[in-house]
N, C-alpha and C positions, 0 to 999 in steps of 0.2 A: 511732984517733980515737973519741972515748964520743959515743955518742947525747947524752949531753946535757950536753956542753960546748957554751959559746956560741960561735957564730962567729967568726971575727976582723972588726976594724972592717975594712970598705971605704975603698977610696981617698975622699976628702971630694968631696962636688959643690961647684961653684963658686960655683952659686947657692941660694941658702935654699930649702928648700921644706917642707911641710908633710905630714905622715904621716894622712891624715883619719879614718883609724877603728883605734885601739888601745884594749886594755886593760889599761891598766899594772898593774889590781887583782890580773892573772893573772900575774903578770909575778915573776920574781926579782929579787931588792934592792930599795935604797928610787925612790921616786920622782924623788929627786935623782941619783940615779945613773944612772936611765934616761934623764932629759931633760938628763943631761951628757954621755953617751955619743952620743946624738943631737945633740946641737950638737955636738961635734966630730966628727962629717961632715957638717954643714950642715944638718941636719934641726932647726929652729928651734922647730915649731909641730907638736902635736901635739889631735886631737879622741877623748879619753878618753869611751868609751861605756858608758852601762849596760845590765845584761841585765833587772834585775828591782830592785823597790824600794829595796833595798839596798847595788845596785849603785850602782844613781843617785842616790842619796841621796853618795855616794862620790865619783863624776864631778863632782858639785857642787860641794862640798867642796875638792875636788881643783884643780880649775878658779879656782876665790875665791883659792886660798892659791898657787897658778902662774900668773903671767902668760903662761908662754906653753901653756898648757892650757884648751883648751875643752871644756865637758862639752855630752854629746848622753844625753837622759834618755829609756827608755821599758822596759817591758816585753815581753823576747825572744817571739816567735811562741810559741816552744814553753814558756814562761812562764805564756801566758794557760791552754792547757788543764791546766796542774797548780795554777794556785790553782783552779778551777771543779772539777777532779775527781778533784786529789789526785794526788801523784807516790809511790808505796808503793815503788817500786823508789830513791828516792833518787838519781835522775838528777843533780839541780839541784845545788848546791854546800852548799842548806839543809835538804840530806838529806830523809827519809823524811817524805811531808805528808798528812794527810787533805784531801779537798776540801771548799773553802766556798761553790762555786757563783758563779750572778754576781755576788750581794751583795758577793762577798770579792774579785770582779775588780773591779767598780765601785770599789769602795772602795781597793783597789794603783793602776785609773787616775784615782783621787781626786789621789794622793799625787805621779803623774805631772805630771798638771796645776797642782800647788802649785811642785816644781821648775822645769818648764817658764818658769814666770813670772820665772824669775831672770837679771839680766843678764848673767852668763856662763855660761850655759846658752843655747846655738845651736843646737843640735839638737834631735827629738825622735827617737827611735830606740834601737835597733834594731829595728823592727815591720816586720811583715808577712806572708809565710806562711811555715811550712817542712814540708812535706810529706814529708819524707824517713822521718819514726817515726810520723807520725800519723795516726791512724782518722778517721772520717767525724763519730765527736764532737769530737773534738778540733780539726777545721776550724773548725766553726761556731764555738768559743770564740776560735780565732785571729782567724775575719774580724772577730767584733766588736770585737775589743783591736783590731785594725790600724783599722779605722775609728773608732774613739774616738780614737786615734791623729792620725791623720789631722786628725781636725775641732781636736784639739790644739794641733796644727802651727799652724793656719791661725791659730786664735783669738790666740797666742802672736807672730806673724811669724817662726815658727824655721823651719829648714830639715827636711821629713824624709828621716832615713835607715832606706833599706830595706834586710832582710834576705828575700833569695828562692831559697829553695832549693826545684828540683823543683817552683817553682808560679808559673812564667810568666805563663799565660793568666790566672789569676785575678790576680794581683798588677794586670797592666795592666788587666783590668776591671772590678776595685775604687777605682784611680787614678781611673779614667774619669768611671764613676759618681760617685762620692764627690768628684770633683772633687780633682786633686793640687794642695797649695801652691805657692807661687809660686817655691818651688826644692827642689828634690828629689832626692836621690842615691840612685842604687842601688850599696849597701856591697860590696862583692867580686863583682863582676860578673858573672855566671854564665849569660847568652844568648850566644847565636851571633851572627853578623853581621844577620841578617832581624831578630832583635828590637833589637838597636845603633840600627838606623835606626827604628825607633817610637822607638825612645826619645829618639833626636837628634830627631825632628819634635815631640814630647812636649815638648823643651829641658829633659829630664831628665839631672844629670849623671849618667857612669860612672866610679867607681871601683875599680879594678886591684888586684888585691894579689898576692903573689908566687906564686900556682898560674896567672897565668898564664906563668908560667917554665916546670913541667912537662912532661916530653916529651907526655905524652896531652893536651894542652891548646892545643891549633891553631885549635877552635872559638872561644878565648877571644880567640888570637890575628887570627883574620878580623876578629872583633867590635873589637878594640883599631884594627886596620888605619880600618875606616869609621869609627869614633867621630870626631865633629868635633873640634879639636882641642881647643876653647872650652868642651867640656864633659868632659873627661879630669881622672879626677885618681887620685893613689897611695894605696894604705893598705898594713899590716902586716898586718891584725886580728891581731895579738901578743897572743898566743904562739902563736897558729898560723897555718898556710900560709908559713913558712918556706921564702923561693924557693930552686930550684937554684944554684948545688950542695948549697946545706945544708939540702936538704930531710929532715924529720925531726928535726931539733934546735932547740933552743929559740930563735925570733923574738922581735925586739924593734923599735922604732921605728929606730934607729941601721945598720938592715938596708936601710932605703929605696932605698939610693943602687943596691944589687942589682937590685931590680926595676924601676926609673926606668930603669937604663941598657938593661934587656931592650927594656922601652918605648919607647923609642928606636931601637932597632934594629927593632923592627914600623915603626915611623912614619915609619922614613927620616929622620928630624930627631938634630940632634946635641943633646947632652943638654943644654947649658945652653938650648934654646930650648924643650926641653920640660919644665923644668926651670922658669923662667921663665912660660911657660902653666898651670904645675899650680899656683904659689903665687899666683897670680891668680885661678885658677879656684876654688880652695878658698877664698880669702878671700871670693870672690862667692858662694860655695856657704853660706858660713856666715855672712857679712855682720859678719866681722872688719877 
């Protein structure tokens, strides 16, 4: 079996649901072929995210021309500190960049704000922190994209989605401060149970993606366990986090019904009933 062959389709869920944070931009084949491989296992409704201007400018686009595509626009955490100070290693996808400081980030969450304004655009996102490569300059450029972010959110009535890796504490006490929109998702889960319950008293939703399938992954599992059920919802992030068994090979939306039914077995609930709460939750979450 090759690393990167796609998986085979899963058995279809009964009931539609919705994949809330993919990226088909990353994705092999065309877009119609992903969102047909996903309707033939019930996965109906998909929230295509961008990482960075051009991402979203994409999501946009993408979203206008699919009805059943909703774009979520922002620049990725780790976006803000390479327009501010420059990515020389070519991390990003737009290769090797000089820095333009915050002029040049104002100006990428100029262009945030332009998309935000459009009617299928319901998100703003992926913002927020990720601490996992970044020095103590590269913070302060994060917090401010995630809080321009934020005020985005609010001015627009969109939903934001957070991306939090390795920065818990600050993520919730920038929320706090800064005040979080009136609905708000944190994108691929990644607290344990004690932060699950801020977040359900926050009535921030949680969504899953398929590492909470991995064996090392029980913390996410506790956290899936107390999540109320009212604010649960599933994602890919496609192409990656590809849940067990086929972990390591290439993710896509059409994958969902994998990690739905793990979810289901945390929750005690049989899948068409959580199944049922997640295409509710995710229309409430994005106000589809």
């Amino acid at each position: 079996m090759s690393r990167t062959e796609a998986p085979p389709l899963p058995e279809p869920l009964r009931v539609p649901v919705a994949d809330s944070h993919t990226h088909l931009d990353m994705q092999d084949g065309t877009v119609e072929e992903g969102l047909a491989r996903a309707a033939a296992v019930n996965v109906t409704t998909v929230v295509q995210v961008g990482c960075d201007v051009k991402g979203s400018r994409w999501a946009a686009e993408t979203a206008a021309a699919h009805a059943e595509v909703h774009a979520a626009v922002a620049l990725h955490p780790n976006e803000a500190p390479r327009i501010v100070h420059g990515d020389p290693e070519g991390w990003s996808r737009q290769g090797a960049r000089d820095g333009g400081g915050t002029a040049a980030l104002h100006e990428a969450l100029a262009e945030i704000d332009a998309l935000a304004a459009l009617p299928h655009v319901r998100g703003v996102g992926e913002t927020g922190l990720d601490y996992f490569r970044t020095g103590p300059e590269g913070m302060a450029a994060q917090e401010e994209s995630f809080r321009a972010h934020i005020e985005i959110a609010k001015r627009h009535g969109k939903a934001l989605v957070i991306h939090d890796r390795e920065a818990h504490a600050d993520v919730l006490r920038v929320l706090a401060d800064a005040g979080a929109p009136e609905r708000t998702v944190f994108h691929c889960y990644s607290g344990d149970a004690d932060m699950a319950r801020i977040c359900a008293d926050a009535g921030y939703f949680m969504s899953f993606a398929g590492n909470m399938t991995f064996k090392n992954a029980q913390p996410l599992r506790d956290a899936l366990a107390v999540a109320p059920l009212e604010l649960v919802l599933v994602e890919t992030d496609a192409p990656f986090l590809t849940p067990a068994p086929y972990r390591g090979r290439p993710n896509a939306p059409y994958l969902i019904p994998v990690t739905l039914r793990a979810m289901a077995a945390v929750k005690g609930l049989d899948e068409d009933t959580l199944a049922e709460a997640i295409a509710d939750n995710t229309a409430r979450a994005f106000d589809y």
